[in-house]
C-alpha positions as CSV (number, residue, x, y, z in Angstrom):
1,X,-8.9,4.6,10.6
2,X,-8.3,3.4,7.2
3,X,-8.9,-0.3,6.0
4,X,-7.1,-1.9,2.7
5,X,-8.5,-5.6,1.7
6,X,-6.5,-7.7,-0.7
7,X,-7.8,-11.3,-1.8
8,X,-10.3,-11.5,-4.0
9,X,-10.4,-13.1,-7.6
10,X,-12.0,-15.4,-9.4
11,X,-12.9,-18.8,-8.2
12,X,-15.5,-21.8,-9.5
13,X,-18.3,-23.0,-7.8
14,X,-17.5,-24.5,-4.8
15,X,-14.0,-23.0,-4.3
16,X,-12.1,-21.0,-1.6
17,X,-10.8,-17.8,-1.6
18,X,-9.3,-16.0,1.8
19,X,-9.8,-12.1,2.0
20,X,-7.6,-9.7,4.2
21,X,-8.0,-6.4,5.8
22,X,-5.2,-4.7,7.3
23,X,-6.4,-1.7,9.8
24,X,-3.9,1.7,10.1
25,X,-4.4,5.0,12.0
26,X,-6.2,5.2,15.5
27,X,-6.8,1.0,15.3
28,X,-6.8,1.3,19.1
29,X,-10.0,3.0,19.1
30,X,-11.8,0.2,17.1
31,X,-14.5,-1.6,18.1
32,X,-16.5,-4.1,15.6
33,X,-14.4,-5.1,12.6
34,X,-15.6,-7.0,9.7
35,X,-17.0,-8.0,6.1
36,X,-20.3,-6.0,4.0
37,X,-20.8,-7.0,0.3
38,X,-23.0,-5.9,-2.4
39,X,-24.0,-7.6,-5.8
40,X,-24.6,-5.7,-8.6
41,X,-28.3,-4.8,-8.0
42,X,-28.4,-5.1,-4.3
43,X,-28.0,-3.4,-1.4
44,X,-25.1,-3.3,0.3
45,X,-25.6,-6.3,3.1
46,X,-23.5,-7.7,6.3
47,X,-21.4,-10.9,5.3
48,X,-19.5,-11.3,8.8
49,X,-18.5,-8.5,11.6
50,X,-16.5,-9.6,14.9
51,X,-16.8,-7.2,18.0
52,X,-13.8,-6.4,20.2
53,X,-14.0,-8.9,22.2
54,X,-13.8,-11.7,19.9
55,X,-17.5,-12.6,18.9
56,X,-18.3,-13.2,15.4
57,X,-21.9,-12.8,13.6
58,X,-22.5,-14.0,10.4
59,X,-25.3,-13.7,7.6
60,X,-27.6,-16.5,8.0
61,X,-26.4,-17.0,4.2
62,X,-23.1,-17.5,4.7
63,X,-23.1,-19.9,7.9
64,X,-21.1,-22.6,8.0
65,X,-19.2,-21.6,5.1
66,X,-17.5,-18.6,5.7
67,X,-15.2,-17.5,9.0
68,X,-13.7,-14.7,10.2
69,X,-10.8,-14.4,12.4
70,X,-8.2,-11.8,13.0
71,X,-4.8,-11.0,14.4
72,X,-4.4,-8.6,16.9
73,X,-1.1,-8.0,16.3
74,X,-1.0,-7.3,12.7
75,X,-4.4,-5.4,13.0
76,X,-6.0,-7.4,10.5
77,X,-9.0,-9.5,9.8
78,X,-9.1,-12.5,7.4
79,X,-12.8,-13.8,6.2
80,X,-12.0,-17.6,4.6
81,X,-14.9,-18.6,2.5
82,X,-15.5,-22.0,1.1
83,X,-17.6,-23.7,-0.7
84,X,-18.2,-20.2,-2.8
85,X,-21.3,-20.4,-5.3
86,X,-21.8,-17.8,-7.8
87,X,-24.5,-16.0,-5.2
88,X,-21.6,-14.8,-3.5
89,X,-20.0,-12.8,-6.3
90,X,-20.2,-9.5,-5.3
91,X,-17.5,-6.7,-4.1
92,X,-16.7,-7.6,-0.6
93,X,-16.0,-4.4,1.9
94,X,-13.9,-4.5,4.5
95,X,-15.9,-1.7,7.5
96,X,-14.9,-0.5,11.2
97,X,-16.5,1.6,13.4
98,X,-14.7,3.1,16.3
99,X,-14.9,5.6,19.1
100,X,-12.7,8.6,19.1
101,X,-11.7,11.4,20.9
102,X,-14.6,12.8,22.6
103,X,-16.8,9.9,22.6
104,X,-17.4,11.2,19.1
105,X,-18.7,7.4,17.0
106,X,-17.6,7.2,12.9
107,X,-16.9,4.4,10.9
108,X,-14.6,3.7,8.1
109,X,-14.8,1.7,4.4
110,X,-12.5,0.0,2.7
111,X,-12.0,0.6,-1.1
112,X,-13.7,-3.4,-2.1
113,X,-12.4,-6.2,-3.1
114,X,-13.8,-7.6,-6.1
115,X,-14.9,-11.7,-5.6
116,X,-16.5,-13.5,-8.8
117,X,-17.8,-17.4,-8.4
118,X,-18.6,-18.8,-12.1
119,X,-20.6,-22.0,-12.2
């Protein structure tokens, strides 16, 4: 599977900004689907992942403010964040994980997206 986001940039406090991920290859086989970040410093850290069946988790940080969604058909996700502050600046990963062949379990990374908040 191979992910490619698009939609990040540079917002001010308390702006919005709507990221994409577009899934190709065996997107049959995934299974969770969703949004990591990590801040310069930090460890990479779960922003918002949606299971198979439609169920969203988010980071208790980002409650309330952000949202995924996605569309089946076009095998993408979307994460709409609002209210950004500069906290959230960070490059924002798109990441699968899926079941193969074989029962064999891997996972797949987007390239980033880069988002920036200035105050």
């Amino acid at each position: 599977v191979q992910l490619e986001e698009s939609g990040g940039g540079s917002v001010r406090s308390g702006g919005s900004l709507t990221l994409s991920c577009v899934a190709s290859g065996r997107v049959s086989e995934i299974n969770d689907m969703g949004w990591y970040r990590q801040a310069p410093g930090k460890q990479r850290e779960m922003v918002a992942m949606m299971s198979g069946a439609g169920y969203a988790d988010y980071s208790e940080s980002v409650k309330g403010r952000f949202t995924i969604s996605g569309d089946n058909s076009k095998h993408t996700k979307y994460l709409q964040m609002n209210n950004l502050q500069p906290q959230n600046t960070a490059v924002y990963y798109c990441y699968c994980w899926y079941v193969g062949g074989g029962a064999v379990w891997s996972d797949s990374w987007g390239q980033g997206t880069q988002v920036t908040v200035s105050s």
